[in-house]
C-alpha positions in Angstrom: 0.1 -33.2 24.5 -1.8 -35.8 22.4 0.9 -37.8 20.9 -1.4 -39.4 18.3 -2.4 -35.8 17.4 0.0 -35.2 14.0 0.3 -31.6 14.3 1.5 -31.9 18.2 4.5 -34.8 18.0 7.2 -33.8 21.1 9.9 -33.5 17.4 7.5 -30.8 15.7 6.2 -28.9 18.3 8.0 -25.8 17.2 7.7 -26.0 13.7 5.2 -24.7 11.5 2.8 -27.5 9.9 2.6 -26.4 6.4 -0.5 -27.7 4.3 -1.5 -26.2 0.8 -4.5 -26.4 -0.6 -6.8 -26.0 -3.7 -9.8 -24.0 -3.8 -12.1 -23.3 -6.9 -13.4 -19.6 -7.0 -16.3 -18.5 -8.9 -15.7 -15.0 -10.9 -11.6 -15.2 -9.8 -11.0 -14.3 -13.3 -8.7 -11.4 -14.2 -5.6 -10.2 -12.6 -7.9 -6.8 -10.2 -9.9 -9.9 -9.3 -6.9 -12.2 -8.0 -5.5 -9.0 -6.5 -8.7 -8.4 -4.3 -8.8 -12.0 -3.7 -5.3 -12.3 -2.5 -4.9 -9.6 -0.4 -7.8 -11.0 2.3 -6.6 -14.5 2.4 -2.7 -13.3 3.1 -4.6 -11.2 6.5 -5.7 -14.9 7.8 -3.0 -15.5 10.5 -0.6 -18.2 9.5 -1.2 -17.7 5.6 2.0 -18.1 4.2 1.7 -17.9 0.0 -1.1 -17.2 -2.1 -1.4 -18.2 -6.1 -3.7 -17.4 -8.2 -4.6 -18.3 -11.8 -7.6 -16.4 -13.1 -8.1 -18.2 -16.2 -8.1 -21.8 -14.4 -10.5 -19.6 -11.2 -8.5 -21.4 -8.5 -6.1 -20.4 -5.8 -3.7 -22.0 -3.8 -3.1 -21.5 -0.7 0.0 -22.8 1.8 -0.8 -22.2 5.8 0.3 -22.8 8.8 -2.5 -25.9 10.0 -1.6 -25.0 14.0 -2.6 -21.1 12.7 -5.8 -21.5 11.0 -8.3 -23.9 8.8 -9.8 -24.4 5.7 -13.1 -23.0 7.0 -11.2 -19.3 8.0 -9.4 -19.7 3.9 -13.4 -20.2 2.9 -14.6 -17.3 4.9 -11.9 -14.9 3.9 -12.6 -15.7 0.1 -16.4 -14.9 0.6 -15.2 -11.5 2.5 -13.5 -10.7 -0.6 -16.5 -11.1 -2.7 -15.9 -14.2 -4.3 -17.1 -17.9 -3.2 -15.5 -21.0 -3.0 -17.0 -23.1 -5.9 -17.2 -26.7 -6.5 -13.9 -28.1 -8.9 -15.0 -29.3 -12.0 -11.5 -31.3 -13.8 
């Protein structure tokens, strides 16, 4: 075990590592669509929780890092029909 490797510290090596994150989606804009949407990202193993807000097109996700990635949250959303799209604030 790596112990400069934050996800594998001897203290935490049972423990989830929980991360949320922020993800713009293109055409993530009604409640059917957050529904379809959801449902894909909440198969990834070690998705926790999934919000949506359709009028804002972003979702938040909170994961298990030692589970799964970004990169699997991306793919999932373009499985579901939608595509991660550059935040505009």
């Amino acid at each position: 075990m790596d112990p400069a490797d934050p996800h594998n510290l001897h203290d935490t090596a049972d423990h989830e590592v929980l991360e949320t994150i922020d993800i713009a989606t293109e055409g993530n804009d009604c409640d059917e669509c957050v529904r379809r949407l959801r449902e894909p990202l909440l198969r990834v193993a070690g998705v926790k929780e999934v919000n949506a807000d359709p009028e804002a097109e972003r979702v938040w996700v909170t994961f298990d890092a030692r589970k799964t990635h970004a990169p699997e949250l991306h793919d999932a959303i373009l499985r579901s029909g939608y595509r991660p799209a550059r935040m505009v604030d």
